[in-house]
N, C-alpha and C positions, 0 to 999 in steps of 0.2 A: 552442951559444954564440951564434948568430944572432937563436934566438928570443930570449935575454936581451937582447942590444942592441934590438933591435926595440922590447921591452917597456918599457925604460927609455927609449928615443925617443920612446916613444907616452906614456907618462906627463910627461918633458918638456913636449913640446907639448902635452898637453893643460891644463895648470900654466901655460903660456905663454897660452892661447886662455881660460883661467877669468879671471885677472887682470881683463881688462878690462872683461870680462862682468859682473864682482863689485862692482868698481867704481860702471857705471852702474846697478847693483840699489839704491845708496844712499839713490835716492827725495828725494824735494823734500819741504821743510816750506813751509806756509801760514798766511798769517795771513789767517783769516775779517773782514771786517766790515760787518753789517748793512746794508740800503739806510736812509739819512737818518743815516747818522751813530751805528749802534745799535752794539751789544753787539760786541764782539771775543770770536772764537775763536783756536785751533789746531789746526792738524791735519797730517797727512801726509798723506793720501788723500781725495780726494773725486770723488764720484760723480754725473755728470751724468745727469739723468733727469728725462723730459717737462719743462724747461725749470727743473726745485729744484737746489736743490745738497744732496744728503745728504753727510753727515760724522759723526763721534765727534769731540768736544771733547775733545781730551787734557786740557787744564787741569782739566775737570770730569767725565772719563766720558759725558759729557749725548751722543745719538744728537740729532743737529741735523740740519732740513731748513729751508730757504730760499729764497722765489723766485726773490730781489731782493739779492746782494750783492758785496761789491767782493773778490776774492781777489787777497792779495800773494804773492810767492815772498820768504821771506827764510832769511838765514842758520841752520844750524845752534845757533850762541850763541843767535843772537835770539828762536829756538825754545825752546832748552833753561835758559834767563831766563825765557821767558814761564811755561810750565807750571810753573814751581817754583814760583811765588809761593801 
């Protein structure tokens, strides 16, 4: 009987400790924009390396690297607006 309780405490808690974990798994969405005003992307992830910005453009699949550009953080909607178009 001990080890049952035990078993279902330990699956509680652990139910209790994923929650929040899962939550901040949610990830940020970005909006790319070229240096001088260029091209707008999207993406969720981007990777800082020797000074580019590599990314996949959700809107187009396109594998983007970039010196030189301005990243926003914005909204989930404003995300899933952009790539549909």
């Amino acid at each position: 009987m001990k080890t049952l309780m035990t078993s279902k405490r330990l699956r509680i808690w652990t139910a209790l400790l994923a929650i929040p974990l899962l939550a901040a798994c949610g990830g940020h969405y970005y909006q790319v924009t070229a240096a001088g005003g260029g091209k707008t992307y999207y993406t969720r992830d981007i990777d800082h390396d020797d000074g580019h910005l590599r990314f996949t453009d959700k809107a187009t699949g396109d594998k983007v690297i970039l010196d030189n550009a301005e990243v926003r953080k914005i909204t989930e909607e404003q995300y899933k607006n952009a790539v549909r178009k």
